[in-house]
N, C-alpha and C positions, 0 to 999 in steps of 0.2 A: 664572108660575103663581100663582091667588091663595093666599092664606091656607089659605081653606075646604077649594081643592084640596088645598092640602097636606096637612091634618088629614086630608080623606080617606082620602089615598095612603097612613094610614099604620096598620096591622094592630089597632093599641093602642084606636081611636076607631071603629072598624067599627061599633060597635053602636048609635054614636048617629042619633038622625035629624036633619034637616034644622035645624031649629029650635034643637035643642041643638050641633049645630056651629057655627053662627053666632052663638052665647051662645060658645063656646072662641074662636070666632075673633076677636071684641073683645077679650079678655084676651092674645092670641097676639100673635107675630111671627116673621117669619124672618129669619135672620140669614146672610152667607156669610163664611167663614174659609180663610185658606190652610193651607198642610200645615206643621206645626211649629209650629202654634198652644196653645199653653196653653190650656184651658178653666178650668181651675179647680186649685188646688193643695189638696194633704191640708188638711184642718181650716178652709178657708177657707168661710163660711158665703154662702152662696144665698137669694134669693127667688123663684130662677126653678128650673120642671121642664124640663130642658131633652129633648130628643128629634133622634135622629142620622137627616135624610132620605135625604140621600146623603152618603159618603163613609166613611171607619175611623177610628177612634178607641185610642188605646191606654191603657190604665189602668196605673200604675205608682206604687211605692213606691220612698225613698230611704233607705237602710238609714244606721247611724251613721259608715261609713266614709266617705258619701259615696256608695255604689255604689248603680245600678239596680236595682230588684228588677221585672220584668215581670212583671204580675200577669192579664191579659188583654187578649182586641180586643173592642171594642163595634163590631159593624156595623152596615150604615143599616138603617133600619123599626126602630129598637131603643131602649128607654129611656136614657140618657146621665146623667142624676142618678142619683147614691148616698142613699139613703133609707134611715135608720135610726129613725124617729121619726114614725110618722105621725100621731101629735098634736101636734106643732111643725110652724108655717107656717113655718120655718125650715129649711134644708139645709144640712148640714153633709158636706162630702165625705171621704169616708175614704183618698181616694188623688188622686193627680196625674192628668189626662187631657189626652194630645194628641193631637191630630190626624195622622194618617198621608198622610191626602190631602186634598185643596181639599174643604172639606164645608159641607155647608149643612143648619140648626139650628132646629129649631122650637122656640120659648121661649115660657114660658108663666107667668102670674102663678102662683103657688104658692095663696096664702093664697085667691083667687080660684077655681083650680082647686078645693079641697075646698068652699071655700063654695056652689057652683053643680052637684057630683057629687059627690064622696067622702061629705059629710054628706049627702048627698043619694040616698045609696046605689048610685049610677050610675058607672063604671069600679071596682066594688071588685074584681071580680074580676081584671081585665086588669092594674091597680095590684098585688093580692096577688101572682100572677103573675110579674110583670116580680121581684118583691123575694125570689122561691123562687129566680128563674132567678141573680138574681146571687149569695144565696145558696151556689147549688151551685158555680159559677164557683169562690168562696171555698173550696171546698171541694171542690175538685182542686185548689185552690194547694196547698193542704195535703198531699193527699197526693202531688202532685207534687216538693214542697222536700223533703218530712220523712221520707215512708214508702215510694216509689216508688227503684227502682233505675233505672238508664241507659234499660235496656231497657221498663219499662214507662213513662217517663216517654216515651219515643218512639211507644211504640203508643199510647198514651192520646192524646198530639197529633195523630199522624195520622187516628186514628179521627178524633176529635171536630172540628179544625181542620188537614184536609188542605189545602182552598184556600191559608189562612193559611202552610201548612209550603212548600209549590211557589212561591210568591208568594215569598218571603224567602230571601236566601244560606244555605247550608250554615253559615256562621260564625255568624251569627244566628242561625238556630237553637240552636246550643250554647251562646251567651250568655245566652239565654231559658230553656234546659233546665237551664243550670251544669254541662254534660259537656263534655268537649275534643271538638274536631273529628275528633279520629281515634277516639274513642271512638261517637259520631255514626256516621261508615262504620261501623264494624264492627259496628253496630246495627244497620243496614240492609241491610247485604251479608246479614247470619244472617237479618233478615226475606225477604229474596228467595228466598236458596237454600231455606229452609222452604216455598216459595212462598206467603206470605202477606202480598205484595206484589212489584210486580213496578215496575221503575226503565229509563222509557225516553226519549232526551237529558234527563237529570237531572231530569226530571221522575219522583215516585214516583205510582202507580196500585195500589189498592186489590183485592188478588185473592180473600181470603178475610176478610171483615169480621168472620166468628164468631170464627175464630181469633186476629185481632187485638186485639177487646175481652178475650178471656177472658185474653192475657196481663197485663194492669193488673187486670181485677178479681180475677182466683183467688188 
């Protein structure tokens, strides 16, 4: 697939026409990585926008112990650069990102990208966008570490990333949420019998999605 193709296939660049993809596609490249790749580590600085085509990506922090702190998945069609600064041609990442599975990476000059659209008023919206969504991300870490108890940090996952929660062990899950694994069941089992989800060959299925959100937000 060329380049161009790329940039099309991808939700972020929809808007441009013909002419200005082929101005991104000079500055671009694609790149492929296997699973347990390193992108980038906390505070290390960037000249590249990078862009997830296919594959998962995981963002994570390391606390002073040493320990993981899982902080979310980036999936493909998704922006993959941390942006705090969009008057620096520079990127500085706020957290560690690897790769989950074999993925492939659209990369993009930085200083190039705003010179040819951002100053140029073309993806502001899609850029402002992309920087809400991670934003809010940051913001169920939050209330997932600090303010949420067992039970809503469980509904709040399922809601939001049920693929993510079926896809992953039961023990993983708990390491990600900081609940024991029997704490986990007995999360789940009270979601069922409530019936507001329902659990068949270990896979869990979604019965009453009202009910499951209003647990984390009320």
């Amino acid at each position: 697939m060329s380049i161009t193709s790329v940039i099309q296939s991808l939700d972020f660049f929809s808007s441009l026409n013909k002419e200005q993809i082929s101005t991104l596609a000079e500055v671009s490249s694609v790149n492929y990585y296997n699973k347990d790749y390193v992108l980038h580590y906390e505070k290390k600085e960037s000249y590249q926008l990078l862009f997830l085509i296919d594959g998962l990506a995981r963002a994570y922090k390391i606390d002073k112990y040493s320990n993981e702190i899982f902080l979310y998945y980036i999936y493909k069609n998704s922006l993959l650069s941390e942006v705090s600064n969009v008057r620096s041609d520079v990127l500085s990442s706020f957290s560690n990102i690897v790769l989950v599975e074999d993925s492939k990476i659209l990369s993009v000059n930085y200083a190039k990208f705003q010179d040819f659209f951002l100053n140029r008023n073309l993806l502001n919206t899609e850029f402002t966008n992309e920087i809400i969504a991670r934003s809010q991300q940051l913001q169920a870490l939050v209330y997932r570490e600090f303010i949420f108890d067992a039970v809503a940090k469980v509904a709040m996952t399922l809601y939001k990333d049920l693929n993510m929660f079926n896809a992953l062990k039961r023990h993983d899950i708990s390491l990600i949420l900081h609940i024991q694994p029997a704490t986990l069941s007995r999360v789940l089992n009270r979601l069922k019998r409530n019936k507001i989800i329902d659990i068949s060959h270990g896979e869990v299925q979604i019965v009453n999605s009202l009910a499951l959100k209003a647990i984390y937000e009320d």
